[in-house]
C-alpha positions as CSV (number, residue, x, y, z in Angstrom):
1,X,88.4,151.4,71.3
2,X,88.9,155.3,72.0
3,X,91.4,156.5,73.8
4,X,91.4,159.3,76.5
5,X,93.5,162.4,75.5
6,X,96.0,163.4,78.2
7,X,94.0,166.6,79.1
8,X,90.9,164.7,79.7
9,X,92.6,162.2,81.1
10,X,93.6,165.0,83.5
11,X,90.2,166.5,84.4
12,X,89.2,163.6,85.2
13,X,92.0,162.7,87.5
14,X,91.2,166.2,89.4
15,X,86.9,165.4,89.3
16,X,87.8,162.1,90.9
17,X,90.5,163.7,93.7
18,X,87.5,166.4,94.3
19,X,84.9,163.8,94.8
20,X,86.9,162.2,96.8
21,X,87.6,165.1,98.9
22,X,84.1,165.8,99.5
23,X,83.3,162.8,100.6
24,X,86.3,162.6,102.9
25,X,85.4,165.6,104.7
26,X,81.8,164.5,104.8
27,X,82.8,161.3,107.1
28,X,84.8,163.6,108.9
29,X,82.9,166.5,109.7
30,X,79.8,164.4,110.9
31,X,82.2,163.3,114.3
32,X,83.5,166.7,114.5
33,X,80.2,167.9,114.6
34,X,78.7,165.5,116.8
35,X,81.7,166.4,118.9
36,X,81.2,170.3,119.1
37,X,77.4,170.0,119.3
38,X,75.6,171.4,121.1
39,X,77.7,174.8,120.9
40,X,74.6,177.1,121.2
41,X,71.1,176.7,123.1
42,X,68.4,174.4,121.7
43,X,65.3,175.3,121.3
44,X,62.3,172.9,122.0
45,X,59.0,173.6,120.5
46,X,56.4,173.4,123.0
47,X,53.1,173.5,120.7
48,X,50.8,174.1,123.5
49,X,50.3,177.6,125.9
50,X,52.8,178.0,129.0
51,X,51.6,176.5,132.3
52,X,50.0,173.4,131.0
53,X,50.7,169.8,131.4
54,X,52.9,169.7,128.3
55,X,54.7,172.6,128.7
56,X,55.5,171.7,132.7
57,X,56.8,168.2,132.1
58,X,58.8,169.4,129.0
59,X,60.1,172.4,131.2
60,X,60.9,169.9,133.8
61,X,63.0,167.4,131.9
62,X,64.5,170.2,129.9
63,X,66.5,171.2,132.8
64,X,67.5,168.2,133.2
65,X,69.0,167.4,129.9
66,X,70.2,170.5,129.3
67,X,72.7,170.1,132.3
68,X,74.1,166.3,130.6
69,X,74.6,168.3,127.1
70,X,76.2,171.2,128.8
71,X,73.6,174.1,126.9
72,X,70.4,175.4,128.0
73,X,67.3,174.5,126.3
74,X,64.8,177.4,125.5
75,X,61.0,176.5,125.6
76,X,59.4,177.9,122.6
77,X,55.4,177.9,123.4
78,X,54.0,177.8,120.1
79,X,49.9,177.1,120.3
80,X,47.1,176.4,118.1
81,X,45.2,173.8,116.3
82,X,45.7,171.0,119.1
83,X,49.3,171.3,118.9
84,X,49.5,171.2,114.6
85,X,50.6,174.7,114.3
86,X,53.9,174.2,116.5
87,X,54.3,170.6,114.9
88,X,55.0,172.1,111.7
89,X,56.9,174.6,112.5
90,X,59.4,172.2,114.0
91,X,58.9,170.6,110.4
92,X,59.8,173.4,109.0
93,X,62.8,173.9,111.1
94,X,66.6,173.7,109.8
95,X,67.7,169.7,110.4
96,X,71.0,171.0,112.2
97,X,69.5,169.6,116.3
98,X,69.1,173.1,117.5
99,X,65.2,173.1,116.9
100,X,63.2,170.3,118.1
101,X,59.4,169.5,118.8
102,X,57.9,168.2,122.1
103,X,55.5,166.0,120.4
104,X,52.7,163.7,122.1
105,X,49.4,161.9,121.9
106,X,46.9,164.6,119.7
107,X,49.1,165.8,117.2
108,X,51.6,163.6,116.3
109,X,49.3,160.3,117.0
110,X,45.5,161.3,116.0
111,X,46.5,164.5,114.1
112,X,46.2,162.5,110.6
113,X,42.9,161.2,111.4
114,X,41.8,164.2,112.6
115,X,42.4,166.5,109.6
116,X,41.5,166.0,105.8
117,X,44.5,168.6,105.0
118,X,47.9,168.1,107.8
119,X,51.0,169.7,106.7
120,X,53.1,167.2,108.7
121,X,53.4,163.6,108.8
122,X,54.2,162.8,112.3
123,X,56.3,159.2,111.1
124,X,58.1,160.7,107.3
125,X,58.8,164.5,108.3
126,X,60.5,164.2,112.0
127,X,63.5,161.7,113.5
128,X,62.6,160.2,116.6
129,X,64.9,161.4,119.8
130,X,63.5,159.5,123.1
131,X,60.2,159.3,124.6
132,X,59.2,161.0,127.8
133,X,57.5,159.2,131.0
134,X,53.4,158.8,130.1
135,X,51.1,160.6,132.0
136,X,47.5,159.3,133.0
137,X,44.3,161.8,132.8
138,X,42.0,162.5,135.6
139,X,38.0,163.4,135.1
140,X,37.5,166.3,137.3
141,X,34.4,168.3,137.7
142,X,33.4,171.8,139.4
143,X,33.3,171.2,143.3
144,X,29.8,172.6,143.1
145,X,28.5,169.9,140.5
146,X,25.8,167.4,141.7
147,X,27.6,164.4,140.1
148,X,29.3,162.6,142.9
149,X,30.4,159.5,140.8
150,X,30.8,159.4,136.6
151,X,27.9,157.0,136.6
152,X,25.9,160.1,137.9
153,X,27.8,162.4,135.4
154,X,26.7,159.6,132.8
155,X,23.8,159.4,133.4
156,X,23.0,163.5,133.6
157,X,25.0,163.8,130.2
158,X,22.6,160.9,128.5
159,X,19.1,162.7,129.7
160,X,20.8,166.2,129.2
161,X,22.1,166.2,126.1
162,X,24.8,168.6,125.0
163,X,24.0,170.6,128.7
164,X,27.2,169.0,130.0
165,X,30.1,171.4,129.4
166,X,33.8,169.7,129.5
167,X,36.4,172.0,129.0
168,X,39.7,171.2,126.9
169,X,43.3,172.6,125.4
170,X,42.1,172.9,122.5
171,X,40.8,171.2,118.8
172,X,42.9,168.0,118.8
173,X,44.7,168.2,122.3
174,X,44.2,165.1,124.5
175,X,42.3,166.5,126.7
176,X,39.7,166.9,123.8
177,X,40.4,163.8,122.1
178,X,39.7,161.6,125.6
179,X,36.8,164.0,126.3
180,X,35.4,163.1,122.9
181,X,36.1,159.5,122.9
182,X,34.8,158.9,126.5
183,X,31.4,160.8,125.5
184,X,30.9,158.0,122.5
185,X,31.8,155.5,124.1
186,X,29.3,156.3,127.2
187,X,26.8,157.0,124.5
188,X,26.4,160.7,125.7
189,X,25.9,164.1,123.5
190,X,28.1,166.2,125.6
191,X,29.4,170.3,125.0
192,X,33.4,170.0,124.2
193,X,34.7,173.9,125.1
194,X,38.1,174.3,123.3
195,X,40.7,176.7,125.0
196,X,43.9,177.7,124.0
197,X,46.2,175.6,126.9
198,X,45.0,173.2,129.9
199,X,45.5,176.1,132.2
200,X,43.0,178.4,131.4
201,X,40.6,175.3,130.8
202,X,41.1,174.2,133.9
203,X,40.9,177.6,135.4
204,X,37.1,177.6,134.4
205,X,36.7,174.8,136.0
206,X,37.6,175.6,139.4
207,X,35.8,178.9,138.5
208,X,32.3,177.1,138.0
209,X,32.4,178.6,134.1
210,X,31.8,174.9,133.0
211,X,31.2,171.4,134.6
212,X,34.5,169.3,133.9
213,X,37.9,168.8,132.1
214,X,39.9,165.5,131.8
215,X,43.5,167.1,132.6
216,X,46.7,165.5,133.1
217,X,47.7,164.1,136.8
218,X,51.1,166.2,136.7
219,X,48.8,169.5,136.7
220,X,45.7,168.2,138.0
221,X,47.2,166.8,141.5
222,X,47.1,170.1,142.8
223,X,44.4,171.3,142.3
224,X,42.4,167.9,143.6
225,X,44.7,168.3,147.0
226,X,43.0,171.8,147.7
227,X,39.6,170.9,147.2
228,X,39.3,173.1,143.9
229,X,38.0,170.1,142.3
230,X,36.5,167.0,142.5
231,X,37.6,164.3,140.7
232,X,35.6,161.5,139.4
233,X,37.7,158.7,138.0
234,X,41.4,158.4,136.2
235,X,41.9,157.0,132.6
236,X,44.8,154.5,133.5
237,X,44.3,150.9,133.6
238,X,45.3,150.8,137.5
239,X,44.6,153.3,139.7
240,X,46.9,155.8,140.3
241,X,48.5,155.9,143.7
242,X,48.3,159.6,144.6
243,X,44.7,159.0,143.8
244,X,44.1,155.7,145.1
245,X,40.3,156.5,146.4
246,X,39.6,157.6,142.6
247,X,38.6,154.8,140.7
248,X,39.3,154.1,136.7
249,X,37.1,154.4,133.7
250,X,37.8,150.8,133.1
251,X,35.9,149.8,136.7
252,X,33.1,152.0,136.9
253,X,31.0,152.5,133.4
254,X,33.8,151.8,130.9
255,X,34.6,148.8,130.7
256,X,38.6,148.4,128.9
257,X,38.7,152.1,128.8
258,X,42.6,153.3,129.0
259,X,44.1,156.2,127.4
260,X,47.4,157.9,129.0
261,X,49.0,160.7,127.4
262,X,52.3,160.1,125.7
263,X,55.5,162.5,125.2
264,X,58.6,162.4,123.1
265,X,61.0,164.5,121.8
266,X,61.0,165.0,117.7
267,X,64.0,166.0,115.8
268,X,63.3,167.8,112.0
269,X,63.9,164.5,109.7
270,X,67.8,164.9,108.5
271,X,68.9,165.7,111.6
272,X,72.3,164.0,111.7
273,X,72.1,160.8,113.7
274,X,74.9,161.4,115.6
275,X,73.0,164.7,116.9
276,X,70.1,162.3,117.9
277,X,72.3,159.9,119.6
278,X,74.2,162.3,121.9
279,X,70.6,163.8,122.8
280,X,69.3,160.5,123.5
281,X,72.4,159.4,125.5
282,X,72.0,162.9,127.9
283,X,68.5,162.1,128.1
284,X,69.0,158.3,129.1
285,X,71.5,159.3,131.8
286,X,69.0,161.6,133.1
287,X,66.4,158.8,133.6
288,X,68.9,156.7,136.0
289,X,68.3,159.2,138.4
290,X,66.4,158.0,140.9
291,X,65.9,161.4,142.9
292,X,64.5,162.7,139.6
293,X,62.2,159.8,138.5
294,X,60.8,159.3,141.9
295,X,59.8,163.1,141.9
296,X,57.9,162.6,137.9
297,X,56.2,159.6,139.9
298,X,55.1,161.7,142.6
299,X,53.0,163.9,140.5
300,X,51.4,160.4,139.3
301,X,53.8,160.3,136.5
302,X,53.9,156.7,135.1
303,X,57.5,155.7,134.7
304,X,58.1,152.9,131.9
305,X,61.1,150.3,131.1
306,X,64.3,152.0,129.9
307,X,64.3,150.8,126.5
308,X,60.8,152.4,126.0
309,X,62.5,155.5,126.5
310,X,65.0,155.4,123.3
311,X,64.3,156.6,119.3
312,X,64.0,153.5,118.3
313,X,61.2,153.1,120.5
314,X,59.6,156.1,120.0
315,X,59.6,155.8,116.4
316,X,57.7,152.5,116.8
317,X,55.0,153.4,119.0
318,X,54.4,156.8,117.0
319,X,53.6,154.7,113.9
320,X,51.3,152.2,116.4
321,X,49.5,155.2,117.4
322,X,48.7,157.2,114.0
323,X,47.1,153.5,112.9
324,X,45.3,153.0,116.3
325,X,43.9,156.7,116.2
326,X,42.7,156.4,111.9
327,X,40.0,153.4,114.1
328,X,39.6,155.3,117.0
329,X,38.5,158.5,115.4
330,X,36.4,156.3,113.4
331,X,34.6,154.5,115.8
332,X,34.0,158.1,118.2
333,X,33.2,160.3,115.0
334,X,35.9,163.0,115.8
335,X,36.7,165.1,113.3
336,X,38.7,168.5,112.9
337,X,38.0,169.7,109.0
């Protein structure tokens, strides 16, 4: 048996105190961290343009939050591609919980059925943080438009095909992706006009420019209360209370129809866990405020059980919805590239 010479012997005395070091201060700096974060504003990657749906509910509970972690949070608008282009950016993004994605239905659920070549994944390259509130979609048309009901619209888009226009955010938003998948299933050949944001697609709308959008109730609302539009029927399984003459897909020509628009927040994957817990924490406190959740439900926000709303959560029903959209997109014949 060799022996090991007293200078060796030595070296690796001091490898082993280093290592040891290292991983000491490791353990400890991950508490300190978690301690001092955040000391700087967070930046929350809002993939869609400023005004829409997304970017108002993110804006909203942003404030929020921001006032339990003690730091504001900066809305970066970052659009294009149905939401892909600010996805992977946040990808892209240093792990250290200063940059995080606002993620929800189109590109972080359908996004890899949708296109042959993603630069993401939505479940390997991100860390869950908590999941917003979902929000239902309303069918609206032009006020001017001779469809009083959608089995009118229906049956205009089945002998007129590809004369009905329906407006959208953009390639892969959910306004697109419902607006798709409600033309196949009603067995209609229908015009899909991509924008860049729900606002200015909606905007044309009101301005006659085309004959309907499916938008988000939190936007939407408004616009119905003034008479700009006319809405036809919401995509919820129930109808929605601020809209309780509106009836669903489900009851009128759809049969089962449901498809609500989901939100969560999306950390860069390596984002220390300690980071995502204290986020998830603020964000958790913020949701036992009764004031604040009865104003989301007022815009026809659709509140859900608490522990829906943690990572763990989230991370689950991202994975549910990347396999239900690979069928979906099947079955509709959506495709991006």
């Amino acid at each position: 048996m060799k022996t090991i010479k007293p200078i060796a012997r030595q070296v690796l005395a001091t490898t082993a105190t280093i290592v040891a070091a290292i991983g000491a201060s490791v353990i400890t700096a991950t508490p300190a961290f978690a301690q001092s974060y955040p000391s700087k504003p967070i930046t929350w990657i809002v993939p869609f343009a400023a005004g829409g749906p997304t970017d108002a509910l993110a804006r909203n509970i942003a404030e929020r939050v921001s006032r339990e972690v003690g730091q504001s949070i900066i809305i970066d608008n970052s659009p294009g591609a149905g939401g892909t282009v600010g996805a992977t950016k946040a990808a892209r993004a240093a792990a250290d919980g200063y940059t995080m994605l606002v993620g929800h239905m189109g590109y972080m659920g359908a996004a890899p059925a949708l296109y042959k070549k993603l630069s993401y994944d939505p479940v390997k390259d991100f860390a869950p943080v908590f999941r917003f509130p979902d929000t239902p979609m309303v069918l609206m048309v032009r006020k001017e438009h001779p469809a009083k009901t959608v089995g009118e619209l229906v049956d205009y888009g089945r002998k007129n095909p590809g004369k009905l226009f329906i407006s959208n955010a953009g390639m892969g938003s959910t306004s697109h992706l419902v607006a798709a998948l409600f033309a196949a299933s009603a067995g209609m050949k229908v015009s899909l006009v991509p924008y860049k944001g729900a606002g200015p697609a909606l905007i044309d709308v009101i301005g006659g420019q085309v004959d309907g959008m499916f938008d988000q109730t939190n936007t939407a609302l408004p616009q119905i209360t003034e008479a700009k539009v006319r809405p036809l029927a919401v995509t919820s399984a129930t109808r929605v209370a601020q809209l309780k003459d509106v009836p669903t897909l489900a009851e009128t020509v759809l049969p089962g129809f449901e498809a609500a628009t989901w939100y969560g927040i999306y950390a860069p994957k390596g984002t220390p866990q300690p980071v995502i817990d204290k986020m998830q924490q603020a964000y958790l406190k913020v949701m036992t405020d009764k004031a604040f959740t009865t104003k989301l439900a007022a815009q026809a926000i659709q509140m859900l059980p608490p522990e829906q709303y943690t990572a763990a959560a989230l991370g689950k029903h991202t994975e549910a919805e990347v396999a239900r959209w690979k069928v979906v997109a099947t079955k509709a014949n959506i495709t991006l590239d």
